[in-house]
C-alpha positions in Angstrom: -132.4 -78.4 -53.4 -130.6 -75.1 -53.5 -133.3 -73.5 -52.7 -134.2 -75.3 -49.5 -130.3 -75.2 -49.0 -130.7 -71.1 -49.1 -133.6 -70.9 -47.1 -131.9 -72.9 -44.2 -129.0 -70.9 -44.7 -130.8 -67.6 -43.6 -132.8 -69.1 -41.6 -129.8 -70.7 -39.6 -128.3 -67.0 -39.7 -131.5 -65.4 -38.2 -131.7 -67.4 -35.2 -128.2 -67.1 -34.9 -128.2 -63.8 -35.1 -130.9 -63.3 -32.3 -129.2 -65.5 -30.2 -125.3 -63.7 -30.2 -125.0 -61.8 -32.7 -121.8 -63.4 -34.1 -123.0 -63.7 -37.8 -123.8 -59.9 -38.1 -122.0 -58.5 -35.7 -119.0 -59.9 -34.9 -115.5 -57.7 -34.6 -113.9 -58.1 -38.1 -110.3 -58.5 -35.9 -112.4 -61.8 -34.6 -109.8 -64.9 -35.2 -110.3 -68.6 -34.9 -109.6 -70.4 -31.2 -106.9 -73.8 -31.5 -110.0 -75.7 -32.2 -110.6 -74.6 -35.7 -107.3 -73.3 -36.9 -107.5 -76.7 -39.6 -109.8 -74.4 -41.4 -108.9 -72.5 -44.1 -110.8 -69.6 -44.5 -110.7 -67.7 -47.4 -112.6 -64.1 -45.9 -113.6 -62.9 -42.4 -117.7 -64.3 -43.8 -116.4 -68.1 -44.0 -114.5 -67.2 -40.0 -117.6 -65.6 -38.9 -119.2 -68.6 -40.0 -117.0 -70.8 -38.5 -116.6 -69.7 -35.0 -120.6 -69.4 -35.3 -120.7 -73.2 -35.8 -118.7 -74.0 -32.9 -120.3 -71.9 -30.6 -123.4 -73.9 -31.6 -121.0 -77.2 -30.9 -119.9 -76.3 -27.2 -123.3 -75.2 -26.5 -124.4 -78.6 -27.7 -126.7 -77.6 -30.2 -126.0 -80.2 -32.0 -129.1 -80.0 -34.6 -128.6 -75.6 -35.2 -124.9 -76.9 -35.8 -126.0 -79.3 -38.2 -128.2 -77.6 -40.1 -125.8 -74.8 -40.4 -123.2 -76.5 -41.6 -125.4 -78.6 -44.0 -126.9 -75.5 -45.6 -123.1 -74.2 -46.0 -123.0 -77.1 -48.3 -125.4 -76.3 -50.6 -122.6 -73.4 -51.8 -119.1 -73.8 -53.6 -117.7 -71.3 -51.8 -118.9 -72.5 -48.3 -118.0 -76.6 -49.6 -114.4 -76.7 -47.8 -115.8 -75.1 -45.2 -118.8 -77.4 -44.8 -116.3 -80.3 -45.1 -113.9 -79.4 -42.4 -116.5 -78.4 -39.8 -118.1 -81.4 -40.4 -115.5 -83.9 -39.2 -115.1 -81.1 -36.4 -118.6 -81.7 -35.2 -117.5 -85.5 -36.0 -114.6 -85.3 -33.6 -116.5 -83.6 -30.7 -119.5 -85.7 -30.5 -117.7 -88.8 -30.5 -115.3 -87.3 -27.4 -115.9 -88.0 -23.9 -116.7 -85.6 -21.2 -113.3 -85.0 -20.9 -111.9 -84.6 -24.3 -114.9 -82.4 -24.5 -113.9 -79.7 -22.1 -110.1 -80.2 -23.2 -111.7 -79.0 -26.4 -113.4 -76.4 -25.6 -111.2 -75.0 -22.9 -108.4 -75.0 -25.4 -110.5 -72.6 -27.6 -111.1 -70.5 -24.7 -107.0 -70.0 -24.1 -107.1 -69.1 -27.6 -109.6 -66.4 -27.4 -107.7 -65.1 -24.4 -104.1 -65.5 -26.5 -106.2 -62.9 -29.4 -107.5 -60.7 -26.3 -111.2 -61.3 -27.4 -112.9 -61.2 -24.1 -116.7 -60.8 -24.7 -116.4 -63.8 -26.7 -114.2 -66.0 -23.9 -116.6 -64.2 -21.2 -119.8 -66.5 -23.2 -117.6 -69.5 -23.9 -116.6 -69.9 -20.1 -119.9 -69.1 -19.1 -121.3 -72.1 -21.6 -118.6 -74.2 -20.1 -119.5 -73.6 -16.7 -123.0 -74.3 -17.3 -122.7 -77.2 -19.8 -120.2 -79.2 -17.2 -120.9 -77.5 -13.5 -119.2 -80.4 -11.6 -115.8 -80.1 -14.0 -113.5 -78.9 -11.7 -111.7 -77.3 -14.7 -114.6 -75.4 -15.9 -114.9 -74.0 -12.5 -111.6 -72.8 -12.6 -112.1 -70.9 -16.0 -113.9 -67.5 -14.7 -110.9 -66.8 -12.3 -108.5 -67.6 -15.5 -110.8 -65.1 -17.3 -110.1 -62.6 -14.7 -106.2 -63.2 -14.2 -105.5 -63.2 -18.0 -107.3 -59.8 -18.3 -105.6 -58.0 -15.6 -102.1 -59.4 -16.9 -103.3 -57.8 -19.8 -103.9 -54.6 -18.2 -100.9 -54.6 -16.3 -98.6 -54.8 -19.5 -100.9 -52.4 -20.9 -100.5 -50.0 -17.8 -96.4 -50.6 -18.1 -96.0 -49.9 -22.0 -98.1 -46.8 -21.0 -95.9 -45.3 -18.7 -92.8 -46.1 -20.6 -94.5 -44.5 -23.8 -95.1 -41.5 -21.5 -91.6 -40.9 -20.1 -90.0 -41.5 -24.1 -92.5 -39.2 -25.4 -93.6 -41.7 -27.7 -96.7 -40.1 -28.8 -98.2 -42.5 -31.6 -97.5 -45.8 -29.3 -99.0 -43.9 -26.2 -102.4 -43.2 -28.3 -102.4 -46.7 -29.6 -102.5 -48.3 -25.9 -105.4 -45.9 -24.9 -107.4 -47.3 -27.6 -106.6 -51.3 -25.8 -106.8 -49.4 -22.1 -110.3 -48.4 -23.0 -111.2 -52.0 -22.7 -109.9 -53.1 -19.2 -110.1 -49.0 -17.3 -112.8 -48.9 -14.4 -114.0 -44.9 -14.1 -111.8 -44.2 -11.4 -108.5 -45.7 -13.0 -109.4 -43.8 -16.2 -109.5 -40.4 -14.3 -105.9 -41.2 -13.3 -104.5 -41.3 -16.7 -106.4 -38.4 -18.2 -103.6 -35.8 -17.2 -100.8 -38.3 -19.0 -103.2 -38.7 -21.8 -104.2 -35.2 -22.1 -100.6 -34.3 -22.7 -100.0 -37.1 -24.9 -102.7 -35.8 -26.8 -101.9 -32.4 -27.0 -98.5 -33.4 -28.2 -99.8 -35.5 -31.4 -102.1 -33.0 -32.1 -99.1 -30.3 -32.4 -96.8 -32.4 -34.0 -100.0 -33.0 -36.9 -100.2 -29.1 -36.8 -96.9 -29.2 -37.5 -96.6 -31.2 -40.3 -99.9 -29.8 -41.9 -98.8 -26.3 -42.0 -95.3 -27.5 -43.4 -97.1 -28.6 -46.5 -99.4 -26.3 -47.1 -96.3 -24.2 -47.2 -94.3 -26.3 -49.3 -98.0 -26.5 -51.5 -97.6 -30.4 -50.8 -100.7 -30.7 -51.2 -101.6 -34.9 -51.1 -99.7 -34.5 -47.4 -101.7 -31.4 -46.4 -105.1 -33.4 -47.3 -103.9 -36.8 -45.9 -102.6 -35.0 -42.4 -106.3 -32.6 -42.5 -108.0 -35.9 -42.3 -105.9 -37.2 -39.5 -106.4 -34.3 -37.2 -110.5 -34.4 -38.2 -110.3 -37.4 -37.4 -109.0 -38.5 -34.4 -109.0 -34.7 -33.4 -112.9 -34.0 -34.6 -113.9 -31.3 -31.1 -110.3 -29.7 -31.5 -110.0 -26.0 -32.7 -107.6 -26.9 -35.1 -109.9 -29.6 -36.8 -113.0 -27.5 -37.2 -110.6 -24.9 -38.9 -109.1 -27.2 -41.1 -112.7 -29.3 -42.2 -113.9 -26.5 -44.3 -110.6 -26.5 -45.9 -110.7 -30.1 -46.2 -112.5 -29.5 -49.9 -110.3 -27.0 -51.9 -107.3 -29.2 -50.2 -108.4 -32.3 -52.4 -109.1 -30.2 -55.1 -105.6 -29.1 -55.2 -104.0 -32.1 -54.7 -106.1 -33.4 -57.9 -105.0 -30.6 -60.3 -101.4 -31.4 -58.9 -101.6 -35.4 -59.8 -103.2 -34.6 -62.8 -100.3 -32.3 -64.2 -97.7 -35.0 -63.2 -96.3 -37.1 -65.9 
């Protein structure tokens, strides 16, 4: 029975795989929607899992769904798991049309509350399709689109304030979160902000890294060598400091190893 447990199991996560890539692929910052917050997961595997069974759900694969979550069973670790989806799936089918798009539109809002729009983007599509005379499905792509330019908007504003403080580390984390919601055109407008933003971190690492080679710190000269590499890998300054990057960590061995 384990056997024929394991085989369903991979063969569950093969199709799935093919299908959205949410078993293999999926972001490890990837977080549960409202709908299965009662589960308990114990690693990013079992919420992988999870959120890969109630895909299957809204799409109303009911079998795929079921013979995921019955080949889950087949494992300790994946029991609980098994158990709580189960009266999930339990819950759904026996809801009417309406507590069915209540369901599944509340996982949507949660996908949009954790900024994970690729997945929301496939979930409203699947609503749309599943239920195309809902009238609150067919108001879900133009939520899609108003909660993602919010989003950009309050990216946009933290921006600016960064740069007018100077706030260098904050600044470079929202162009990371910009990257996701910038069209060409409004990217070319930030890039003289940003390139000053970036020429500012990169001399206050310069900084810090010459300070301790010259105080021979060395475990701060190797840690802020890696930093400028990188997140600074085409600048001067980091192809310099990369063939250093060696006798730096050989350094800051000999000096650990002679601490009592």
């Amino acid at each position: 029975a384990l056997k024929i447990n394991s085989e369903n199991l991979e063969n569950s996560a093969e199709m799935l795989s093919r299908q959205n890539n949410l078993l293999i692929q999926v972001s490890q910052a990837t977080r549960l929607s409202d709908t299965a917050k009662e589960i308990v997961f114990r690693d990013s595997e079992q919420m992988e899992l999870g959120e890969a069974v109630l895909t299957k759900l809204h799409q109303h694969d009911f079998d795929e769904a079921e013979a995921m979550v019955h080949a889950m069973s087949g494992y300790p670790k994946y029991k609980d798991l098994a158990d709580r989806l189960e009266r999930m799936m339990e819950k759904y089918r026996n809801a009417t049309e309406e507590g069915r798009i209540k369901q599944i539109t509340s996982h949507i809002e949660d996908l949009f509350e954790r900024k994970l729009w690729m997945q929301a983007a496939t979930q409203v599509e699947n609503l749309v399709k599943m239920f195309p005379y809902s009238e609150k499905a067919k108001t879900m792509p133009d939520r899609l689109r108003q909660r993602k330019d919010r989003q950009k908007r309050e990216l946009l504003a933290d921006w600016d304030l960064a740069v007018r403080e100077k706030n260098t580390d904050r600044g470079l984390e929202i162009l990371k979160e910009l990257d996701l919601y910038l069209t060409p055109n409004e990217a070319l407008a930030l890039r003289e902000s940003a390139s000053s933003v970036f020429k500012t971190k990169l001399h206050n690492l310069g900084v810090e890294f010459s300070v301790a080679v010259a105080e021979q710190n060395w475990k701060k000269a190797l840690e802020t060598g890696r930093d400028i590499v990188q997140n600074f890998p085409n600048s001067r300054m980091a192809a310099e400091i990369r063939s250093k990057l060696d006798i730096l960590s050989d350094r800051a061995k000999r000096r650990r190893s002679k601490t009592p």
